[in-house]
Every structure is written in structure tokens, then in C-alpha cells.
C-alpha positions as CSV (number, residue, x, y, z in Angstrom):
1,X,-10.6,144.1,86.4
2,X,-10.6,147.3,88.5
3,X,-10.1,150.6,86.8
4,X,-7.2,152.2,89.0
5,X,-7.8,155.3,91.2
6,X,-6.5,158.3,89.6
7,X,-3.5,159.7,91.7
8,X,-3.4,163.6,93.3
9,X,-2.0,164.6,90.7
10,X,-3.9,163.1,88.1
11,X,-7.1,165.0,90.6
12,X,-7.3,168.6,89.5
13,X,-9.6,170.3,91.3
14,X,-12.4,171.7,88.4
15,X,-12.3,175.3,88.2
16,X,-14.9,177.5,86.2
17,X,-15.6,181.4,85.8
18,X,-17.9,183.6,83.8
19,X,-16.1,186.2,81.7
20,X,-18.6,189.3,80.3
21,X,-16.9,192.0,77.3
22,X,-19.0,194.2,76.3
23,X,-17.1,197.3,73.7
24,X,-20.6,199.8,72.9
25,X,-18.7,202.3,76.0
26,X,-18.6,205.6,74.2
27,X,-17.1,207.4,77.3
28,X,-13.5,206.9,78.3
29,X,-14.3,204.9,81.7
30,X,-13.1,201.5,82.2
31,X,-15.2,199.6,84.1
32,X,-13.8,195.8,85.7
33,X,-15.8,194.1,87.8
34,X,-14.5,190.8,89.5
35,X,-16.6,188.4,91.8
36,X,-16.4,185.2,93.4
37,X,-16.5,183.3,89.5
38,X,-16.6,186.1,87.0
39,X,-14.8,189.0,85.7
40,X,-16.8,191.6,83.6
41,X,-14.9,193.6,81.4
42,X,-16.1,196.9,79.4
43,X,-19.6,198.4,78.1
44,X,-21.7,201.6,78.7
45,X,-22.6,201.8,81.9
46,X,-26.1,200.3,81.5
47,X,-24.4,197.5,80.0
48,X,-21.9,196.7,82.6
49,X,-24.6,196.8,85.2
50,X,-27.0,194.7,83.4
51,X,-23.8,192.3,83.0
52,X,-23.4,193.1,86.8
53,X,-26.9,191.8,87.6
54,X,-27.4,188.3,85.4
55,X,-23.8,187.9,87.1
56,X,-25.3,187.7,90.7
57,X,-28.6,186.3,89.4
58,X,-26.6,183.3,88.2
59,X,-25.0,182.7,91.2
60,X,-28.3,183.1,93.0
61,X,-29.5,180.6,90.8
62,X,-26.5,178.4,91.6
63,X,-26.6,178.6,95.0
64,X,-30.8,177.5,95.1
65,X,-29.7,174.5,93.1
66,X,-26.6,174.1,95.4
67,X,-24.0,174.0,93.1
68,X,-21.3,175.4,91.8
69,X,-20.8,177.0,88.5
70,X,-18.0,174.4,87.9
71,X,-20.7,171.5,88.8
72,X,-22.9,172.9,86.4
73,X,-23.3,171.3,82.8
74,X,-23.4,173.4,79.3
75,X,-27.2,172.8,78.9
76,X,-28.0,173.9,83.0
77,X,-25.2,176.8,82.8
78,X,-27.8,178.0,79.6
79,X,-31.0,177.5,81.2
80,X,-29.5,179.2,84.3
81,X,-27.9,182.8,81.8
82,X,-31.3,182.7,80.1
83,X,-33.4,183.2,83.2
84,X,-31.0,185.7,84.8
85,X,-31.0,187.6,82.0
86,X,-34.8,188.0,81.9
């Protein structure tokens, strides 16, 4: 027996982002930062631009492998963080 195609509406499209908080601001600046698949929220300004940077070092990493962060599995999304944040 055939296993039935799932309908349109059973076909969500997978979506995915990256979410950064950081809370060791000492300042009163609120810092937001929103790309193509994250949103960074927070943190001294060193830390908000070292979130900023393993941000787009992920999605250079991504786009190498040619995927998409929502193609990516839990153990390859780790692998990836790690090595941007090196």
C-alpha cells in the first residue's frame, strides 16, 4: 500500500532563525540587530558585535554548504556555531 501525499496544507514550508541575548550591557543602549535568519538582542557592545559576527559566519558557512539554516540538522547547526565562533 502507498503512503498518501501529504496535502498543502498538511506542507508547511520549514522555517528556522537564530536568536542571540546577551544581558552583561552596563550602559543604557539597546542594541537589536535583525538579519536574513536571526535577531540579536542585548549585550555590551563587544558582545553584540562578536554575536554580530558568528551571525554572518554561520550563514557564510551555510551558504558554502548550500543550505539553509532550516536544512540544517542539530549536530551540523553545532559544528557550524562552533567554528564561527572561533
Amino acid at each position: 500500500m502507498k503512503a498518501a501525499k501529504p496535502s498543502q496544507s498538511e506542507q508547511k514550508a520549514k522555517s528556522a532563525a537564530l536568536l542571540g541575548l546577551a544581558f552583561d550591557a552596563e550602559d543604557e543602549q539597546k542594541r537589536l540587530t535583525r538579519g536574513p535568519n536571526f535577531v540579536l538582542f542585548g549585550g555590551s557592545q563587544d558582545t553584540h558585535a562578536r554575536m554580530q559576527e558568528t551571525a554572518v559566519k554561520v550563514n557564510e558557512q551555510l551558504d558554502k554548504r548550500g543550505k539553509r539554516l532550516e536544512d540544517v540538522g542539530l549536530r551540523e547547526l553545532r559544528d557550524i556555531v562552533r567554528r564561527a565562533a572561533e
